[in-house]
ZADO-1210 file (C-alpha; in nm, 4 decimals, padded with zeros to 6 digits):
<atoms>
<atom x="00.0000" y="00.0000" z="00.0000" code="UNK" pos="1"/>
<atom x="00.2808" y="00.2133" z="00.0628" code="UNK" pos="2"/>
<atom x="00.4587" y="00.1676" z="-00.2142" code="UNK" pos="3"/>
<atom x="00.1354" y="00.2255" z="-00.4062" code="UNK" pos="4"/>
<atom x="00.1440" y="00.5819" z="-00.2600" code="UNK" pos="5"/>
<atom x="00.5020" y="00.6520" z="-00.3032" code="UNK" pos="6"/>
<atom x="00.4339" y="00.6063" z="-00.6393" code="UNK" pos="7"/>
<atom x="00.1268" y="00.8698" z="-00.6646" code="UNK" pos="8"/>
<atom x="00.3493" y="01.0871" z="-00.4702" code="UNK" pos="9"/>
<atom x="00.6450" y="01.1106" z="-00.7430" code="UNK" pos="10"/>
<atom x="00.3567" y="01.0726" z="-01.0651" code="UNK" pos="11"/>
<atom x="00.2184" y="01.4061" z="-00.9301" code="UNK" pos="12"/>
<atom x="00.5691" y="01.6165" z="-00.8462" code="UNK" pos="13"/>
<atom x="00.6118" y="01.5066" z="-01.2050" code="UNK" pos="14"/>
<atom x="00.3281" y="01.5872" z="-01.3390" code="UNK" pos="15"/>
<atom x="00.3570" y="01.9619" z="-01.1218" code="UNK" pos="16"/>
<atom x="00.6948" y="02.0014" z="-01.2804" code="UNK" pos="17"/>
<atom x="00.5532" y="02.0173" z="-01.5723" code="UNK" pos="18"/>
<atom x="00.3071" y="02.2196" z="-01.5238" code="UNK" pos="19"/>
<atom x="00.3758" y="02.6319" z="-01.6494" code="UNK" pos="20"/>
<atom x="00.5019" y="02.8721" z="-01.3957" code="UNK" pos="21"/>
<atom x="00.3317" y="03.1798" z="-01.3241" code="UNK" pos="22"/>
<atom x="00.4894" y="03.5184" z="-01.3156" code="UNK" pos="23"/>
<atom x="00.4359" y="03.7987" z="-01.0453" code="UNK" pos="24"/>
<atom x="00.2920" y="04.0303" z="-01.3523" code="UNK" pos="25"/>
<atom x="00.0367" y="03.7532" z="-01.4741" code="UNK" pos="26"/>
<atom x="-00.0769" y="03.6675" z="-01.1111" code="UNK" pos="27"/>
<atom x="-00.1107" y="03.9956" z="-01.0697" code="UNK" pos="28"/>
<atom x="-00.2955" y="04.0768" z="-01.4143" code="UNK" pos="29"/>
<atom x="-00.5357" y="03.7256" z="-01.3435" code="UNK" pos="30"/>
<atom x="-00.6093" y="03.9135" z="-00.9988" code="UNK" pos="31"/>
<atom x="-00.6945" y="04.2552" z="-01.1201" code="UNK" pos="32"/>
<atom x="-00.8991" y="04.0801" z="-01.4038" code="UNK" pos="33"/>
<atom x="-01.1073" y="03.8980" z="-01.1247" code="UNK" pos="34"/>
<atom x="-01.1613" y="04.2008" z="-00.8890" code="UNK" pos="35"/>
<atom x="-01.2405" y="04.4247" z="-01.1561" code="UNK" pos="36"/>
<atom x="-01.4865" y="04.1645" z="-01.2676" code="UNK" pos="37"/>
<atom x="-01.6415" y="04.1449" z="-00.9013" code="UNK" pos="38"/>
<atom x="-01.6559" y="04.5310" z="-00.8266" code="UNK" pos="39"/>
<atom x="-01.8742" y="04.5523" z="-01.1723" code="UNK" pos="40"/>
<atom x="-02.1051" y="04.2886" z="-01.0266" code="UNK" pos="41"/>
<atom x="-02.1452" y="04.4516" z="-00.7160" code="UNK" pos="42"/>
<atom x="-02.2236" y="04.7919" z="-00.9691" code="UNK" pos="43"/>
<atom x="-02.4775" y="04.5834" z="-01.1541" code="UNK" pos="44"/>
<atom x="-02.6637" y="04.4528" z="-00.8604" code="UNK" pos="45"/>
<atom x="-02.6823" y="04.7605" z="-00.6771" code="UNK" pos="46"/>
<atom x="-02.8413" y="04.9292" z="-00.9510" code="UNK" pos="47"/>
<atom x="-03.0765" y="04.6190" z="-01.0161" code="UNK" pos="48"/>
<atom x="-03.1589" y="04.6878" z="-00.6645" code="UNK" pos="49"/>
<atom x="-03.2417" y="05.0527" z="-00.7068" code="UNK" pos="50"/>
<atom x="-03.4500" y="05.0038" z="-01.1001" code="UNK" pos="51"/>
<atom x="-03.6705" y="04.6733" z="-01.0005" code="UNK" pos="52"/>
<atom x="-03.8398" y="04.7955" z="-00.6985" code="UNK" pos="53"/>
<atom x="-03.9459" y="05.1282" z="-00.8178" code="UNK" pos="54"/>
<atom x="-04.0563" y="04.9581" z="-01.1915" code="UNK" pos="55"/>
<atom x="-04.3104" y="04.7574" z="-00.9791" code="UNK" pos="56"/>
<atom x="-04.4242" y="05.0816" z="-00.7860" code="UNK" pos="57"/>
<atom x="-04.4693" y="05.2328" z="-01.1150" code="UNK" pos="58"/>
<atom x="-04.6922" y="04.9377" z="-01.2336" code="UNK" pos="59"/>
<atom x="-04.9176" y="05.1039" z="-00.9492" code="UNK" pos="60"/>
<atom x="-04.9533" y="05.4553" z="-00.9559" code="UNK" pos="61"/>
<atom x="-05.2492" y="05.5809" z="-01.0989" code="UNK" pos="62"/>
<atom x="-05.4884" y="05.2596" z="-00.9362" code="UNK" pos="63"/>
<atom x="-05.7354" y="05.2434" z="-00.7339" code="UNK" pos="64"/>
<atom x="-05.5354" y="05.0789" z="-00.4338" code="UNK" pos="65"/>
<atom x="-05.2899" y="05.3633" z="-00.4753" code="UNK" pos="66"/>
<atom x="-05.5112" y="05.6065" z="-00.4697" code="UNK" pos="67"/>
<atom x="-05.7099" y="05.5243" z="-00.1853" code="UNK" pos="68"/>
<atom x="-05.3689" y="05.4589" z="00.0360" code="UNK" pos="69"/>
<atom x="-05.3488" y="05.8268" z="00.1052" code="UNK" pos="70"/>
<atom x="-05.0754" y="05.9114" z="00.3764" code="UNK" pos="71"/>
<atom x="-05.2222" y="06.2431" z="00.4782" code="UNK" pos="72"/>
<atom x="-05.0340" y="06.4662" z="00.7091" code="UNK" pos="73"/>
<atom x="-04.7596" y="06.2557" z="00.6654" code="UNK" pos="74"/>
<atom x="-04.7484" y="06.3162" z="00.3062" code="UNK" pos="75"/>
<atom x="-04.4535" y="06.5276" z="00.2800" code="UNK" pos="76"/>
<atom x="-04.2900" y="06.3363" z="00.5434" code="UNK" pos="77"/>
<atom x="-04.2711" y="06.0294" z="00.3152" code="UNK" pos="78"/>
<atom x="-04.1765" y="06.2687" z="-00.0056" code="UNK" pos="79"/>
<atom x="-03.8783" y="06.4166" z="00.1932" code="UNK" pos="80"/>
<atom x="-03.7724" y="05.9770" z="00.3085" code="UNK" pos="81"/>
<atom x="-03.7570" y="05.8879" z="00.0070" code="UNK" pos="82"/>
<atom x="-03.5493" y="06.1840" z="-00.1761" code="UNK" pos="83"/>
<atom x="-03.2949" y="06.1380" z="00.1153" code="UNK" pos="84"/>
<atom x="-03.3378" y="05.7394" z="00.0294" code="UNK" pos="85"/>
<atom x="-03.2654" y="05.7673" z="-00.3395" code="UNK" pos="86"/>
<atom x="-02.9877" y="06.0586" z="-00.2595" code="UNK" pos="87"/>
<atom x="-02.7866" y="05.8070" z="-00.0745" code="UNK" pos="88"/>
<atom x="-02.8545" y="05.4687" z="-00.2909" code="UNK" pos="89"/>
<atom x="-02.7327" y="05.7448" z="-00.6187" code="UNK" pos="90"/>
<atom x="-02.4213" y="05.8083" z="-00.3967" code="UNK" pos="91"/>
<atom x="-02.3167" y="05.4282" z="-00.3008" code="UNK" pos="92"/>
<atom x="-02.3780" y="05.3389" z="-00.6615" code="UNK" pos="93"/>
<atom x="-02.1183" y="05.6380" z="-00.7795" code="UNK" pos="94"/>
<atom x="-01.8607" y="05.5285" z="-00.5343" code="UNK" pos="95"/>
<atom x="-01.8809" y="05.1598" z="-00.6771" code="UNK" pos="96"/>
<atom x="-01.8929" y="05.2857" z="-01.0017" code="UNK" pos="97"/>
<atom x="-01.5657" y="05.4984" z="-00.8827" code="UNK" pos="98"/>
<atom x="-01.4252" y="05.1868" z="-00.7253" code="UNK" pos="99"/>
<atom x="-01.4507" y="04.9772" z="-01.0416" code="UNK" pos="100"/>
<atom x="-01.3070" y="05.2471" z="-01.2660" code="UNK" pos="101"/>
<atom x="-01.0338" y="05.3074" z="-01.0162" code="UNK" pos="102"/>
<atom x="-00.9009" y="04.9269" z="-01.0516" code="UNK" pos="103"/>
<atom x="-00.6542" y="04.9708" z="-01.2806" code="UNK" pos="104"/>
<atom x="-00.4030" y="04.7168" z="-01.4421" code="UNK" pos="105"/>
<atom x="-00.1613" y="04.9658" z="-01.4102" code="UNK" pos="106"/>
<atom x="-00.1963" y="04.9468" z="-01.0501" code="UNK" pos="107"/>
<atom x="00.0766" y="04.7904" z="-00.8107" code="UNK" pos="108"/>
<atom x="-00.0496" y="04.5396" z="-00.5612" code="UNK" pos="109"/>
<atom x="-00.0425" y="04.7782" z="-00.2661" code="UNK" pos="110"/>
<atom x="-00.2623" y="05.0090" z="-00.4726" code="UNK" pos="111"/>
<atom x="-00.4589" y="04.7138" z="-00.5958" code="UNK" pos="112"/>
<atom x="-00.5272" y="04.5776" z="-00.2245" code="UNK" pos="113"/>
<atom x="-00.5759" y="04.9350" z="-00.0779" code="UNK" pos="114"/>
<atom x="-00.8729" y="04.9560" z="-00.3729" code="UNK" pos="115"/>
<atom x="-01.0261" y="04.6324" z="-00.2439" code="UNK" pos="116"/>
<atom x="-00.9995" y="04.7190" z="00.1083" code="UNK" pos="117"/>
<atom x="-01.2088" y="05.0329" z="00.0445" code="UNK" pos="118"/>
<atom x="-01.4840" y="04.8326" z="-00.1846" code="UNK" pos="119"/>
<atom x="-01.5228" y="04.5835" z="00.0865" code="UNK" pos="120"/>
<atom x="-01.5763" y="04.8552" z="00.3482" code="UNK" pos="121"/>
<atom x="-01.8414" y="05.0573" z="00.0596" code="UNK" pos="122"/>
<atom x="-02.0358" y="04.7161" z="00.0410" code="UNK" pos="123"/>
<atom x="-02.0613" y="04.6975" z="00.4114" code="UNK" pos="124"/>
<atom x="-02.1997" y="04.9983" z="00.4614" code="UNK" pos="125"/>
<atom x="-02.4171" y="05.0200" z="00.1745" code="UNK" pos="126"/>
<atom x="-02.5849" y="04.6505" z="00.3174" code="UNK" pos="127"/>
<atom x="-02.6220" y="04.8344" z="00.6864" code="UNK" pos="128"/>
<atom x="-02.7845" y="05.1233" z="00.4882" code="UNK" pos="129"/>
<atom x="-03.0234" y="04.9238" z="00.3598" code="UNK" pos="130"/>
<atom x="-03.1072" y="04.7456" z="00.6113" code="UNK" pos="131"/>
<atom x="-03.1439" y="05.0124" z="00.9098" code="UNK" pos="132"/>
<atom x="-03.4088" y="05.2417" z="00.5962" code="UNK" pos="133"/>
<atom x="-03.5983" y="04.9043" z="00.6101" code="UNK" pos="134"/>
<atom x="-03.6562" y="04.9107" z="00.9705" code="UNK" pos="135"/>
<atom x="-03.7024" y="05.3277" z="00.9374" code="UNK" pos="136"/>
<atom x="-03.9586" y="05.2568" z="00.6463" code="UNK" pos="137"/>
<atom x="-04.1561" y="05.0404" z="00.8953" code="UNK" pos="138"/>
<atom x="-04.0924" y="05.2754" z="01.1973" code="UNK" pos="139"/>
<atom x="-04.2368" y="05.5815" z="00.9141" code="UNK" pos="140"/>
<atom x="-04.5440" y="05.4041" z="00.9053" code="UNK" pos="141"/>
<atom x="-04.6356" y="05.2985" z="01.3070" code="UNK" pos="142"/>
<atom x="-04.5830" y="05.6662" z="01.3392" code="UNK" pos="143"/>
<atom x="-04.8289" y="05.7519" z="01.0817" code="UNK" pos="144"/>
<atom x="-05.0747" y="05.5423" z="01.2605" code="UNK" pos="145"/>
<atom x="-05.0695" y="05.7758" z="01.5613" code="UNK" pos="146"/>
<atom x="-05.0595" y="06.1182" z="01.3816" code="UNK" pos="147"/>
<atom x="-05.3301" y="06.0483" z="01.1177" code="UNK" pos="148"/>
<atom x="-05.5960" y="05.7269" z="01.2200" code="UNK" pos="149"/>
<atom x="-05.7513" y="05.7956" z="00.8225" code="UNK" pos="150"/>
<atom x="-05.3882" y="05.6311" z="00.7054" code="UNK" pos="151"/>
<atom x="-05.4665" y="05.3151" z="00.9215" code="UNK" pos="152"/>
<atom x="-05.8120" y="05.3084" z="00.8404" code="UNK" pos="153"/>
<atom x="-05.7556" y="05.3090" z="00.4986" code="UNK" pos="154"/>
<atom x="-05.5973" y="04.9690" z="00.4928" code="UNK" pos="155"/>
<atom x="-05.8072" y="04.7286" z="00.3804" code="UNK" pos="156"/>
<atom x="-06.0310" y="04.5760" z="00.6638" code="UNK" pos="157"/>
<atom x="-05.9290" y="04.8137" z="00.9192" code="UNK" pos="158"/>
<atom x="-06.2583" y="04.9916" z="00.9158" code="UNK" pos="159"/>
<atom x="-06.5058" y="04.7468" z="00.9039" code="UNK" pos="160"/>
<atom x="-06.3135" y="04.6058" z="01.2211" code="UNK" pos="161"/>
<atom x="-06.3170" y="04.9507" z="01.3790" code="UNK" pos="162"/>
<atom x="-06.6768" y="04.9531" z="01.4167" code="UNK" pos="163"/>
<atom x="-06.6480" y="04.6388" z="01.6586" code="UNK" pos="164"/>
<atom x="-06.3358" y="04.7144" z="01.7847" code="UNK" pos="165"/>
<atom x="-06.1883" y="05.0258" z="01.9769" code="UNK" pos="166"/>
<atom x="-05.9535" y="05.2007" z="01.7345" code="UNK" pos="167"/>
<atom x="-05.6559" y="05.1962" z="02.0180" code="UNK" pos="168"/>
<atom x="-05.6406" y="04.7810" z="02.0145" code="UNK" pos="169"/>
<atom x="-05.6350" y="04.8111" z="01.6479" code="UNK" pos="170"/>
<atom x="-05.3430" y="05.0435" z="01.6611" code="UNK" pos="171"/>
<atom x="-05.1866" y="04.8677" z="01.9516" code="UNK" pos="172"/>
<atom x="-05.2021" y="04.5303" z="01.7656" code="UNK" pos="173"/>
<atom x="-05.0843" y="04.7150" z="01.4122" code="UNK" pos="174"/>
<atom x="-04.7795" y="04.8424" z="01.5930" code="UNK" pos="175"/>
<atom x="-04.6693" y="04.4750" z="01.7037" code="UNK" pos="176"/>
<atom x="-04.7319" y="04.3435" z="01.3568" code="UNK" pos="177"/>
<atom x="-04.5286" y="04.6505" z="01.1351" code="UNK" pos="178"/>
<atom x="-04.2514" y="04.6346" z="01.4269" code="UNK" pos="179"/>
<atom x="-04.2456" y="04.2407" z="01.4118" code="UNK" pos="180"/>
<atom x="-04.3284" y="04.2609" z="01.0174" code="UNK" pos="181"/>
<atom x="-04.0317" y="04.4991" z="01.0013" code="UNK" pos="182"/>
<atom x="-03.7871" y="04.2810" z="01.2065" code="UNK" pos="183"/>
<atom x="-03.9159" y="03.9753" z="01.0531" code="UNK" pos="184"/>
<atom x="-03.7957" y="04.1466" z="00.6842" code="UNK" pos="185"/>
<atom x="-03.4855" y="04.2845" z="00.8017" code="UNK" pos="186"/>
<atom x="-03.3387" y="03.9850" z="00.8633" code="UNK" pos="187"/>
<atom x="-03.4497" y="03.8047" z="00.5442" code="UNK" pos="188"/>
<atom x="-03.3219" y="04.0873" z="00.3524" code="UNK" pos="189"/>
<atom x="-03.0444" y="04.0220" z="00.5143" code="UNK" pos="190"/>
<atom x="-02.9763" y="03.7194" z="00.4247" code="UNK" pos="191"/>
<atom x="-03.0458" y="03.8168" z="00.0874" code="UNK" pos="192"/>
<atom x="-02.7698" y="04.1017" z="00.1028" code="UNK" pos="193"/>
<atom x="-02.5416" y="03.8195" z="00.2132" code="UNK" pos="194"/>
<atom x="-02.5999" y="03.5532" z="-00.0632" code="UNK" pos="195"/>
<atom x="-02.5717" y="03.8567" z="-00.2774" code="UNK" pos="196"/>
<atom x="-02.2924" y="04.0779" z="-00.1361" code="UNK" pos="197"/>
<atom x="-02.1245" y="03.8355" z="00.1047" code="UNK" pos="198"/>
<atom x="-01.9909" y="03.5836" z="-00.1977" code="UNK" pos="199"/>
<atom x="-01.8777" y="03.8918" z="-00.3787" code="UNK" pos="200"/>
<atom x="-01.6797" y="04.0544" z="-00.0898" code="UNK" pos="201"/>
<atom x="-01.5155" y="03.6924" z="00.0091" code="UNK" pos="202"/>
<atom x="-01.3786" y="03.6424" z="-00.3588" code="UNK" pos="203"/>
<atom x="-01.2426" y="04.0358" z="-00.2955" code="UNK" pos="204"/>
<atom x="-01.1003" y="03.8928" z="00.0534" code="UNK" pos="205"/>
<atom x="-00.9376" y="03.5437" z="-00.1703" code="UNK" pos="206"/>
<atom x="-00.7885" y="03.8329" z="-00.3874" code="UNK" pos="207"/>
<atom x="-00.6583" y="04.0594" z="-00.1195" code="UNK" pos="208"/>
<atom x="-00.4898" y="03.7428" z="00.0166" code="UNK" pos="209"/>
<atom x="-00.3663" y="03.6346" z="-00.2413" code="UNK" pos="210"/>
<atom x="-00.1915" y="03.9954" z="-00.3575" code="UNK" pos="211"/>
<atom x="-00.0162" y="03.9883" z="00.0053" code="UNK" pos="212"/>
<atom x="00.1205" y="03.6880" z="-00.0862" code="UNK" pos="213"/>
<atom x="00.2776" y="03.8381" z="-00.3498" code="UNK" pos="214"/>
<atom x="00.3819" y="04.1681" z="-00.1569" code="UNK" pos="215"/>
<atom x="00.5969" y="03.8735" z="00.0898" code="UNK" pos="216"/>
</atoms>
C-alpha cells in the first residue's frame, strides 16, 4: 500500500513540474482581471436593486389601491424619506462605479489591495444602509398610525373592524405586527444582502490574500 502511494506521490511532483510557472505580472494581471470583474457585479446589482423595486411601484400609480392609500399629514414626510433614500442609494452606486473604474491594471499590488480594502468597506456599509431604511420605512409608518388614524383606516379591513373594535387595540395590535413585520424582513433581507454581497466581498477577501502573498 505504501509503495502504491510513493508512487502517486512522485507521478504528481512530475506531473507539477511540468506544469507552467506563473509570473508575479500575470498573477497579478489574473487578480486585477477577477476584482475588476467582481466590483462591476457589485455595480450591476446595486443598480438592479435601485431600477426593479421602483418599476413595480410604477406598475401602481395611478390605481385604485394607490389612490385610496393616502398618507395624509404625513405626506410630505414620506416625499422628503424617500429623496434622502434615493440621494444616498445614487451616492453608493457612484462610489462603486468609482471603485470599479479606479481598478486599474496599471496598478501595483499595494494600490490594488488598498482599492479592495475600500470596496469591501463601501459594500458593508451600503448593506447596513439598507437594512437600518428598512426598519425606518416600517418605523415611518407605526408613526403615521398615531398622527393620522384615516392612514390606518384606509388599509383594507381596518374599518369594518373599527366599528367592533376600539380604534386603540387596532393600533396597539398594528404596531406589534409593522414592528415584528419589520424585524421579521430585516433579517431576510439580510440574508439576501449576504448571498448577494457576502460571496462577492469573500472572492475580494481570496484576492486581497492572495496579492499579500505576493507583496511577501
Amino acid at each position: 500500500m505504501m509503495d502504491e502511494l510513493d508512487l502517486l506521490k512522485k507521478d504528481w511532483q512530475t506531473k507539477e513540474g511540468n506544469l507552467p510557472k506563473l509570473s508575479y505580472d500575470e498573477i497579478h494581471k489574473m487578480t486585477w482581471k477577477k476584482s475588476s470583474s467582481i466590483v462591476k457585479w457589485i455595480l450591476i446589482i446595486s443598480v438592479l436593486e435601485l431600477v426593479l423595486p421602483n418599476l413595480l411601484v410604477l406598475l401602481f400609480v395611478g390605481t385604485d389601491d394607490w389612490s385610496n392609500n393616502d398618507l395624509g399629514l404625513m405626506a410630505n414626510y414620506y416625499l422628503g424619506f424617500n429623496i434622502l433614500y434615493y440621494a444616498i442609494v445614487l451616492y453608493f452606486i457612484y462610489q462603486f462605479y468609482r471603485r470599479y473604474k479606479e481598478i486599474s491594471v496599471l496598478d501595483n499590488s499595494k494600490n490594488l489591495m488598498r482599492k479592495i480594502i475600500k470596496t469591501r468597506k463601501t459594500v458593508k456599509h451600503y448593506v447596513i444602509f439598507c437594512l437600518a431604511m428598512i426598519l425606518v420605512f416600517f418605523a415611518f409608518f407605526i408613526v403615521s398610525f398615531y398622527v393620522d388614524d384615516n392612514i390606518l383606516l384606509s388599509i383594507e379591513g381596518i374599518a369594518e373592524k373599527a366599528e367592533k373594535v376600539p380604534l386603540e387595540k387596532i393600533k396597539y395590535a398594528a404596531v406589534w405586527v409593522f414592528a415584528l413585520g419589520g424585524i421579521a424582513f430585516a433579517v431576510f433581507m439580510g440574508g439576501v444582502y449576504f448571498l448577494l454581497y457576502g460571496l462577492l466581498l469573500r472572492k475580494l477577501k481570496v484576492n486581497y490574500s492572495e496579492l499579500k502573498r505576493l507583496e511577501v
